[in-house]
CHARMM internal coordinates of N, CA and C (Angstrom, degrees):
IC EDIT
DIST 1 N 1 CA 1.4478
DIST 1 CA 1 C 1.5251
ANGL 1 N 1 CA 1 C 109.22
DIST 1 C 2 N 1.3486
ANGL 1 CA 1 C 2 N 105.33
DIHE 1 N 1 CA 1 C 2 N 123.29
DIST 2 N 2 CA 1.6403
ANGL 1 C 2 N 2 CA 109.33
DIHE 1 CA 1 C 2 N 2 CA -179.37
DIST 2 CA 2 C 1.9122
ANGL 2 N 2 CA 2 C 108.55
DIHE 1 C 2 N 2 CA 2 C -55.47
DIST 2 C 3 N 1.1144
ANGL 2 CA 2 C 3 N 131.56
DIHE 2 N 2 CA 2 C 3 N -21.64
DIST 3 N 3 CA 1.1945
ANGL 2 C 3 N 3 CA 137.09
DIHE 2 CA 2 C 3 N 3 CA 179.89
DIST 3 CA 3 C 1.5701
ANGL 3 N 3 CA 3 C 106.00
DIHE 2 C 3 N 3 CA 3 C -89.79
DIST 3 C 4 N 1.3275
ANGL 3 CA 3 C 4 N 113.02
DIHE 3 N 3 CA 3 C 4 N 16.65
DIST 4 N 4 CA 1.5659
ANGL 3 C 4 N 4 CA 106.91
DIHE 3 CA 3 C 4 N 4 CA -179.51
DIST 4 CA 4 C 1.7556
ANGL 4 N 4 CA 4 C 101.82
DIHE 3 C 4 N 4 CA 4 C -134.55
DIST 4 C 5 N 1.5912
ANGL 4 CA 4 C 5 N 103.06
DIHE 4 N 4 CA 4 C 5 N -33.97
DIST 5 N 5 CA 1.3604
ANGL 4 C 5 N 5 CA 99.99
DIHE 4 CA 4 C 5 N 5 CA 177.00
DIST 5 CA 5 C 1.2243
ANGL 5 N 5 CA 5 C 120.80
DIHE 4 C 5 N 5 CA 5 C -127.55
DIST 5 C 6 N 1.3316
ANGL 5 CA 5 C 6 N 110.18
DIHE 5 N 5 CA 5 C 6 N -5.98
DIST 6 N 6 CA 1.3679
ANGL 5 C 6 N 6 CA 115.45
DIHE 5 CA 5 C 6 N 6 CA -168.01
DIST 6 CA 6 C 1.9250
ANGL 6 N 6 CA 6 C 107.17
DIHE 5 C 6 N 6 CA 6 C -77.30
DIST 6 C 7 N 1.5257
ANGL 6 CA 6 C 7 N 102.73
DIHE 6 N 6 CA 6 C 7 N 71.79
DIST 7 N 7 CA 1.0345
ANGL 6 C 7 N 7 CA 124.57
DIHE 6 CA 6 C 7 N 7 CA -164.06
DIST 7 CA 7 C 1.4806
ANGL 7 N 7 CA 7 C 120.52
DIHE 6 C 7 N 7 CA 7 C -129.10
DIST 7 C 8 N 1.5427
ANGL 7 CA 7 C 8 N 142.62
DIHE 7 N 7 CA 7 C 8 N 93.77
DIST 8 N 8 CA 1.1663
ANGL 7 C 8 N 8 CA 100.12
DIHE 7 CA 7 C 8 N 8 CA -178.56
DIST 8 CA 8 C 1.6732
ANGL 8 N 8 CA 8 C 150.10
DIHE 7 C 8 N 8 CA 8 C -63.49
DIST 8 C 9 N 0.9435
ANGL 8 CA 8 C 9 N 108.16
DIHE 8 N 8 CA 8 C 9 N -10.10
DIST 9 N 9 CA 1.7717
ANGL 8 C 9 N 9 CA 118.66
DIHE 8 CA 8 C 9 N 9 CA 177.21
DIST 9 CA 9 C 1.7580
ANGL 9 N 9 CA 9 C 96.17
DIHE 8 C 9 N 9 CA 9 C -81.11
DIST 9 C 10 N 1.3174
ANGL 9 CA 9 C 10 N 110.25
DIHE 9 N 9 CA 9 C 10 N -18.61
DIST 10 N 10 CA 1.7645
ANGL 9 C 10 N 10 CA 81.73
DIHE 9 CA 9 C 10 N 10 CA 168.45
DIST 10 CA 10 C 1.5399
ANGL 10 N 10 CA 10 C 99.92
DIHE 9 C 10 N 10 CA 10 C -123.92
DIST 10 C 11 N 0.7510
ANGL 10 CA 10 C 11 N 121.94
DIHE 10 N 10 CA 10 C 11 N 100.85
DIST 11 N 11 CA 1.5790
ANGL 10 C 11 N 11 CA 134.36
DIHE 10 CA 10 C 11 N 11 CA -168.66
DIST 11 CA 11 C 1.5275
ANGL 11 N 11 CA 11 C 93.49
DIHE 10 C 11 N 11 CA 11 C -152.06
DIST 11 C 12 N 1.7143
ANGL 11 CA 11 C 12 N 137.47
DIHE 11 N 11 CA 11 C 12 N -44.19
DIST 12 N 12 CA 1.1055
ANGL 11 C 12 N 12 CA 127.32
DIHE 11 CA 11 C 12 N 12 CA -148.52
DIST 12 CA 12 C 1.9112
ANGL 12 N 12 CA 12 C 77.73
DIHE 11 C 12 N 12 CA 12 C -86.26
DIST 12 C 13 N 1.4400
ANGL 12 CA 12 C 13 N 106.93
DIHE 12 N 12 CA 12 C 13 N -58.18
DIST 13 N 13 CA 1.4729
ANGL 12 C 13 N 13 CA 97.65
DIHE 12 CA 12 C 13 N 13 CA 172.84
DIST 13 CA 13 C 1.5881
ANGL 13 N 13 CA 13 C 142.08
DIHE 12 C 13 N 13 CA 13 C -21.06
DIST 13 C 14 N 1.2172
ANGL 13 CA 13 C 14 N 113.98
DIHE 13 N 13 CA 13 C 14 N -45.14
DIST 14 N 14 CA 1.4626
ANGL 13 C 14 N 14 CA 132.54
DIHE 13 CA 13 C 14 N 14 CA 168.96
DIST 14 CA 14 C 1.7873
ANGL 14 N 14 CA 14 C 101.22
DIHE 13 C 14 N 14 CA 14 C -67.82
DIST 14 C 15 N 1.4449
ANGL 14 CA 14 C 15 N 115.93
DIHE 14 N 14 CA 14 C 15 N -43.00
DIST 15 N 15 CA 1.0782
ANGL 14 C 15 N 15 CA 132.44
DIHE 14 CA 14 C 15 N 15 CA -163.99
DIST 15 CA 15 C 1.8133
ANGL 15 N 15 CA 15 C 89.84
DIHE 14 C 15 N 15 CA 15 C -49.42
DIST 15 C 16 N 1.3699
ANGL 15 CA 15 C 16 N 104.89
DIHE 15 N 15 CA 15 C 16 N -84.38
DIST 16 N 16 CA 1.3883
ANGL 15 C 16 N 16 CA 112.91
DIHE 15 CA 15 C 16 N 16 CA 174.69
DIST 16 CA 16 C 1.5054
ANGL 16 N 16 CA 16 C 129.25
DIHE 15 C 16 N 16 CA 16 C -55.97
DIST 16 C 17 N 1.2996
ANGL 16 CA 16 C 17 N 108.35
DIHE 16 N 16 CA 16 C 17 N -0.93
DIST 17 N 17 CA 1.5820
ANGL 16 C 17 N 17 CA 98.26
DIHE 16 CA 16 C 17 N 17 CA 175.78
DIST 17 CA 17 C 1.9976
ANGL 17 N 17 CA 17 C 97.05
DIHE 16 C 17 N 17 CA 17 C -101.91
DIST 17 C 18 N 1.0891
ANGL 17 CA 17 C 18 N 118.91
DIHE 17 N 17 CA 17 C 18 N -17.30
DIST 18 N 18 CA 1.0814
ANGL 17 C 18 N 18 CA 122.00
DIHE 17 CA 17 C 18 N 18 CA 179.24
DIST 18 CA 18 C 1.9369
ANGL 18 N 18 CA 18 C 102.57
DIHE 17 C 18 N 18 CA 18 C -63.27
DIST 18 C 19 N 1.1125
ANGL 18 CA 18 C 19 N 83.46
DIHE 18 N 18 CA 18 C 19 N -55.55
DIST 19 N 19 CA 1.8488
ANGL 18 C 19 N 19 CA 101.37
DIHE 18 CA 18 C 19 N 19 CA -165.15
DIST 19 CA 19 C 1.7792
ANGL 19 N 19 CA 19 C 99.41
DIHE 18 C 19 N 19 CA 19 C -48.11
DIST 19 C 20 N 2.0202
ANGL 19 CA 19 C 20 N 109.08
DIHE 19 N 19 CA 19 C 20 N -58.81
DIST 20 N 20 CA 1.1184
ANGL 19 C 20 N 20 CA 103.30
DIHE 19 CA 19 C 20 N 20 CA -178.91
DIST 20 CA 20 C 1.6861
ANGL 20 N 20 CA 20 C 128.11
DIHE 19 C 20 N 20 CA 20 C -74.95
DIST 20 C 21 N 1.3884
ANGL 20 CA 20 C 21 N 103.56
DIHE 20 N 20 CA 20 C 21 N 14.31
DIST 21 N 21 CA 1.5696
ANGL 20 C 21 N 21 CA 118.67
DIHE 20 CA 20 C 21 N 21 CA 159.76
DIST 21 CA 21 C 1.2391
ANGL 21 N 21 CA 21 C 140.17
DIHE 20 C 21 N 21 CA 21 C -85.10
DIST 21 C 22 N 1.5679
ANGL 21 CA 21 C 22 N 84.03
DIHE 21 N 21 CA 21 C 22 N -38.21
DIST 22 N 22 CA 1.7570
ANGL 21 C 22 N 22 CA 112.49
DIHE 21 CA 21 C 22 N 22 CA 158.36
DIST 22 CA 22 C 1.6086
ANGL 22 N 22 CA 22 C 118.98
DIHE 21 C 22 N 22 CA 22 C -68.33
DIST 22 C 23 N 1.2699
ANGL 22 CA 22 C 23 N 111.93
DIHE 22 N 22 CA 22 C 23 N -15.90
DIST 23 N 23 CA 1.4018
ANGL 22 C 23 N 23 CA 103.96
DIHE 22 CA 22 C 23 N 23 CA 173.94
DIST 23 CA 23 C 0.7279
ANGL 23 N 23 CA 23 C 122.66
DIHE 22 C 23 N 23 CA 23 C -123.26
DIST 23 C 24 N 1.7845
ANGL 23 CA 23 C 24 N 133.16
DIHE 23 N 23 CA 23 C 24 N 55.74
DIST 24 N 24 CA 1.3325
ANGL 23 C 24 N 24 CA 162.44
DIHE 23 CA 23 C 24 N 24 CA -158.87
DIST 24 CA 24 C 1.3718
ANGL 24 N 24 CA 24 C 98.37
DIHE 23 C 24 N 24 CA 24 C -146.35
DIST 24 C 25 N 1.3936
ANGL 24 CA 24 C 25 N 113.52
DIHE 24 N 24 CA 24 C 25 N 157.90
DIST 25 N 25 CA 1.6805
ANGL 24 C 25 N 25 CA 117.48
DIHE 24 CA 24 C 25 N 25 CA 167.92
DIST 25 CA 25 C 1.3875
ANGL 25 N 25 CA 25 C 91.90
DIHE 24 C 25 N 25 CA 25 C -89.59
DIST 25 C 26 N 1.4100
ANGL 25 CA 25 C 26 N 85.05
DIHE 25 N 25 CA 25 C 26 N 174.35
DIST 26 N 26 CA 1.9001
ANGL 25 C 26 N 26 CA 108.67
DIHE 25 CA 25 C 26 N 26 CA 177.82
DIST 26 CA 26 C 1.4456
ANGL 26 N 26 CA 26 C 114.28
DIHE 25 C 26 N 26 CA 26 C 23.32
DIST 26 C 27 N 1.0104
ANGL 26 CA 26 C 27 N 114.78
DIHE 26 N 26 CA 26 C 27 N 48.15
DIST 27 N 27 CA 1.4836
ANGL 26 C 27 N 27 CA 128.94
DIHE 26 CA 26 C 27 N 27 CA 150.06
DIST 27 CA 27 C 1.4684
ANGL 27 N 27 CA 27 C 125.35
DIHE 26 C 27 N 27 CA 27 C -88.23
DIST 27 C 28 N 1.4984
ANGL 27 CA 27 C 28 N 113.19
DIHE 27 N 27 CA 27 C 28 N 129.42
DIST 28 N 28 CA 1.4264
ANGL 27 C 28 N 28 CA 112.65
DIHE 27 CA 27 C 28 N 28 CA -168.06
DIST 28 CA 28 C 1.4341
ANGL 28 N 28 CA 28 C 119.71
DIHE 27 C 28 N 28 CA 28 C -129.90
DIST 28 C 29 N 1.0131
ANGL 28 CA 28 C 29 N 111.09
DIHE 28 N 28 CA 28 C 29 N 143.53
DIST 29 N 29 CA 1.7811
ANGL 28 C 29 N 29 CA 120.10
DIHE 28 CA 28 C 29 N 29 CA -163.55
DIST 29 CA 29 C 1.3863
ANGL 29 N 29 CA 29 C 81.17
DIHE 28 C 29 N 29 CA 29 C -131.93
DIST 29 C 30 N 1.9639
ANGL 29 CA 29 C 30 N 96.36
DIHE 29 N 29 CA 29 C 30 N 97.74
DIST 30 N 30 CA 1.5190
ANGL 29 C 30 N 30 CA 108.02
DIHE 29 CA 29 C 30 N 30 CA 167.11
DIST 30 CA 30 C 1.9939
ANGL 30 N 30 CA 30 C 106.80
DIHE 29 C 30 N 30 CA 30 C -109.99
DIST 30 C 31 N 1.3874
ANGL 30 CA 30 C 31 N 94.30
DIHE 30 N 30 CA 30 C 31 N 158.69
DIST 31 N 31 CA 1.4152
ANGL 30 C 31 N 31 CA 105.37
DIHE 30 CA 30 C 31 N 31 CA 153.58
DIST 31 CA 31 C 0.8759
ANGL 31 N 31 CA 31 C 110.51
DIHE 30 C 31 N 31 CA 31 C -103.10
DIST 31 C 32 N 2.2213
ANGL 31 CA 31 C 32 N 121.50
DIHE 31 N 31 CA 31 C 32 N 165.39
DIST 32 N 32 CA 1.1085
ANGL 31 C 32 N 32 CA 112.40
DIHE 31 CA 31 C 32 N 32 CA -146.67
DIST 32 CA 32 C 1.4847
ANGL 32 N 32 CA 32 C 101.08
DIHE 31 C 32 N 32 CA 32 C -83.45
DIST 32 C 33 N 1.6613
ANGL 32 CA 32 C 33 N 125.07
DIHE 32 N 32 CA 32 C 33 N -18.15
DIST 33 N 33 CA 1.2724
ANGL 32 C 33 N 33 CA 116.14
DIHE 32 CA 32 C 33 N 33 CA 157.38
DIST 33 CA 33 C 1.7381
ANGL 33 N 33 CA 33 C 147.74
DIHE 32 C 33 N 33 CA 33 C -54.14
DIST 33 C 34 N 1.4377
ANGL 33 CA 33 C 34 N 86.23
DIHE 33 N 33 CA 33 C 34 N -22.30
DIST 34 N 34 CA 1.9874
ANGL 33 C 34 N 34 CA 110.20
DIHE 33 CA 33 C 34 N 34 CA 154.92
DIST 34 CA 34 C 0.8153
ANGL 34 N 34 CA 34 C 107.98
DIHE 33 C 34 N 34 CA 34 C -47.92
DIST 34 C 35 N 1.5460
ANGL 34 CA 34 C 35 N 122.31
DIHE 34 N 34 CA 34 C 35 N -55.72
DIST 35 N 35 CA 2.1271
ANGL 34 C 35 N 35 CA 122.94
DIHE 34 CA 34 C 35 N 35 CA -145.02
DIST 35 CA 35 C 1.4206
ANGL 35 N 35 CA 35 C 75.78
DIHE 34 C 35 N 35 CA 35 C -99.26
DIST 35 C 36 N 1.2820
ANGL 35 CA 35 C 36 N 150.97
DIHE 35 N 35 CA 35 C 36 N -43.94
DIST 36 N 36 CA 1.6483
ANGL 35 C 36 N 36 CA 127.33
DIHE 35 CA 35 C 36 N 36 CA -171.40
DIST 36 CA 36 C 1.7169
ANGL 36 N 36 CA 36 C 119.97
DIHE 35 C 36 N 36 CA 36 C -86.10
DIST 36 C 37 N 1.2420
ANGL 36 CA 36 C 37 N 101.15
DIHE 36 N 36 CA 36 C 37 N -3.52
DIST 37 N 37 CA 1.2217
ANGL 36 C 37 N 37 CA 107.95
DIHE 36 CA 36 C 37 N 37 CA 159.93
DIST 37 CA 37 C 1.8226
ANGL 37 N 37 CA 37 C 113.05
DIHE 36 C 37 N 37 CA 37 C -77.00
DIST 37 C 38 N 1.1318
ANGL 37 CA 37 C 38 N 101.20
DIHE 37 N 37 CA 37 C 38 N -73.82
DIST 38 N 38 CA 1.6604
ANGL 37 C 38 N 38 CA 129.12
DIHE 37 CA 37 C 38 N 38 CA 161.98
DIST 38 CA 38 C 1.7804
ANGL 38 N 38 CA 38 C 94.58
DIHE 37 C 38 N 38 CA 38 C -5.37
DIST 38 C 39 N 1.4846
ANGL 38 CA 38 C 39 N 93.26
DIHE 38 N 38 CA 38 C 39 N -90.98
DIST 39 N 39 CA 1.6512
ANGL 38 C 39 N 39 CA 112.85
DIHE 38 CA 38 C 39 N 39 CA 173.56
DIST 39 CA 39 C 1.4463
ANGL 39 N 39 CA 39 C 111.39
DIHE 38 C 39 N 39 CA 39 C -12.36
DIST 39 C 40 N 1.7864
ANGL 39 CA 39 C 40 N 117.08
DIHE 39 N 39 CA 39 C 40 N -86.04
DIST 40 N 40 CA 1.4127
ANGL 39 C 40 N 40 CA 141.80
DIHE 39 CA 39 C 40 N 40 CA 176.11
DIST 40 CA 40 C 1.8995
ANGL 40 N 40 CA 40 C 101.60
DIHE 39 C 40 N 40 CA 40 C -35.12
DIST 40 C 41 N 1.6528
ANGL 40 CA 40 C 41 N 120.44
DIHE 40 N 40 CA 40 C 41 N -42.71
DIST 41 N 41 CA 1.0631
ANGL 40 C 41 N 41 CA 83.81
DIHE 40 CA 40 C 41 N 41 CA -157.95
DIST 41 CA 41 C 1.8996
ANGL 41 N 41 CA 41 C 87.03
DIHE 40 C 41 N 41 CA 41 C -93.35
DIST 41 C 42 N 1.3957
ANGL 41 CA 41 C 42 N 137.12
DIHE 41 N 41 CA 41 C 42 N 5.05
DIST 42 N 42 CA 1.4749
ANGL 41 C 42 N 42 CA 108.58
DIHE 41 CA 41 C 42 N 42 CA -176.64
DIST 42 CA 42 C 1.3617
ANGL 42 N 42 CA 42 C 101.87
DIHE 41 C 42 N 42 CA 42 C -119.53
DIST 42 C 43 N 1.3469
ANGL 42 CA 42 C 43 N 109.93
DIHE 42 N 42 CA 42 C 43 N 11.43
DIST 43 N 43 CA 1.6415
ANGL 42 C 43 N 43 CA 98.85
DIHE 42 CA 42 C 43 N 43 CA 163.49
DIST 43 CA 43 C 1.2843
ANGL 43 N 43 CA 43 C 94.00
DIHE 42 C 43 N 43 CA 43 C -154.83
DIST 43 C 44 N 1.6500
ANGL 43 CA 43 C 44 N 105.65
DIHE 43 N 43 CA 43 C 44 N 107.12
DIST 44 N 44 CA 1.5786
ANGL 43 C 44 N 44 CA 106.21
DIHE 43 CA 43 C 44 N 44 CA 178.98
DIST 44 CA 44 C 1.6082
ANGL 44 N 44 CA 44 C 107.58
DIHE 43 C 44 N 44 CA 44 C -103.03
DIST 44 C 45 N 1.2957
ANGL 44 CA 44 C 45 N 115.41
DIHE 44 N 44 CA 44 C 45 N 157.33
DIST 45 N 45 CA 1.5789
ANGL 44 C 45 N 45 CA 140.20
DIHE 44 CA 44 C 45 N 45 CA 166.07
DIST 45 CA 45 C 1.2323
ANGL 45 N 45 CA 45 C 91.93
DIHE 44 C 45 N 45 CA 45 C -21.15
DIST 45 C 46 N 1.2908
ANGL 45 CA 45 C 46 N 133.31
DIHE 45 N 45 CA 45 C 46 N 125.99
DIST 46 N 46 CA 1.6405
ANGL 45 C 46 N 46 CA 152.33
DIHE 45 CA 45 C 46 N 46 CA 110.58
DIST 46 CA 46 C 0.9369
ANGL 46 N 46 CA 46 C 114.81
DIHE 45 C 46 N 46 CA 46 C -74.48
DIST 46 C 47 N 1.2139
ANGL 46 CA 46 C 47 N 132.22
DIHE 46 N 46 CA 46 C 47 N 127.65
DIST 47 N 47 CA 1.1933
ANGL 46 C 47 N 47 CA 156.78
DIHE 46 CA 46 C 47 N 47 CA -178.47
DIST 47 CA 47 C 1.6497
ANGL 47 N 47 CA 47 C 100.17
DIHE 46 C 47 N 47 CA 47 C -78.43
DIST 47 C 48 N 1.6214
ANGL 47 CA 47 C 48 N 111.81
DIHE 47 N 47 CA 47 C 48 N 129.47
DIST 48 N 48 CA 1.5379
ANGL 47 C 48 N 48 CA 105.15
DIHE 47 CA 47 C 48 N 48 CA 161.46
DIST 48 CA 48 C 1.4787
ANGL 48 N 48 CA 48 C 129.83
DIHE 47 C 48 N 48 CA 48 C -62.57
DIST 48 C 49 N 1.6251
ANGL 48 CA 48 C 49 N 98.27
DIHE 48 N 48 CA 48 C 49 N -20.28
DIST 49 N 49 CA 1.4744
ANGL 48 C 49 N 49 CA 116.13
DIHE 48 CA 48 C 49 N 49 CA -145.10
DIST 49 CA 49 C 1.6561
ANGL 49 N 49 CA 49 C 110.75
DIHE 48 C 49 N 49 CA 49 C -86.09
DIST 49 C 50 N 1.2315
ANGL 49 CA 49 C 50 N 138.46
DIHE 49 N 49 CA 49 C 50 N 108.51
DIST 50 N 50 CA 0.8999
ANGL 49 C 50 N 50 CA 141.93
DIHE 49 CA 49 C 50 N 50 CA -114.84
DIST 50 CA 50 C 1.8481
ANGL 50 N 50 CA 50 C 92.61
DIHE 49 C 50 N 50 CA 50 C -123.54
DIST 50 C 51 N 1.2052
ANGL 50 CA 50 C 51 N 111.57
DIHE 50 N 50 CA 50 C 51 N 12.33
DIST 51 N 51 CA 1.5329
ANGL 50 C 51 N 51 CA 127.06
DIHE 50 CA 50 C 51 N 51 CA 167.03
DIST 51 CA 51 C 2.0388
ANGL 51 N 51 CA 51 C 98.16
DIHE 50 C 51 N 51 CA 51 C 90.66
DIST 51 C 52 N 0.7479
ANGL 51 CA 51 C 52 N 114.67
DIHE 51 N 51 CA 51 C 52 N -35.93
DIST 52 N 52 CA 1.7237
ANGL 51 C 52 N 52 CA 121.12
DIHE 51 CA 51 C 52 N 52 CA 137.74
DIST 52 CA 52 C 1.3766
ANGL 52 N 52 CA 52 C 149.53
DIHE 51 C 52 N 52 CA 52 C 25.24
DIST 52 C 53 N 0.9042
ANGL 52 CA 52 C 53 N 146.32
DIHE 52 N 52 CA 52 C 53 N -20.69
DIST 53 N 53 CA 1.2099
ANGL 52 C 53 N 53 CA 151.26
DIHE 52 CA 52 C 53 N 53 CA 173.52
DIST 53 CA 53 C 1.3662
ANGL 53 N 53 CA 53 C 107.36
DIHE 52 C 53 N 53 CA 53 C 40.24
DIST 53 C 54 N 1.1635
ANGL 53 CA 53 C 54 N 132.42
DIHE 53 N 53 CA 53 C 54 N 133.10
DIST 54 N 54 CA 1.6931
ANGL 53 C 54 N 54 CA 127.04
DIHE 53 CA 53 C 54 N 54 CA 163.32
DIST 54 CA 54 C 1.6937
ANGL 54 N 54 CA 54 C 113.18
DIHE 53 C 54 N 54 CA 54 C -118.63
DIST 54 C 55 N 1.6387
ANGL 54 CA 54 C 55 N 116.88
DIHE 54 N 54 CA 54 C 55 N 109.21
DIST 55 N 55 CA 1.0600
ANGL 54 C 55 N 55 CA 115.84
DIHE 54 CA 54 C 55 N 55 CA -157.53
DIST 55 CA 55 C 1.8937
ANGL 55 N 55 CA 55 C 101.80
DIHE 54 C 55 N 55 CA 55 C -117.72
END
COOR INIT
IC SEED 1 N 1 CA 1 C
IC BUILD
């Protein structure tokens, strides 16, 4: 969030937490369309609807 870092004195901070993220396995630098993609494909919509009618 630009209101959290968009700072220069913590910029070197981000700097290094980026780096020591990057040098981890399975670490992921998503956009927020990644994680809702991501989402959709390992837990898709079930339907409540049980073919049913509710009268």
């Amino acid at each position: 969030h630009c209101r959290i870092i968009g700072r220069p004195a913590r910029f070197l901070a981000l700097k290094r937490f980026v780096d020591y993220a990057l040098s981890k396995q399975d670490v992921w630098f998503a956009r927020r369309i990644d994680i809702a993609d991501h989402w959709r494909m390992h837990h898709p919509y079930m339907s409540k609807n049980n073919g049913m009618s509710e009268k």
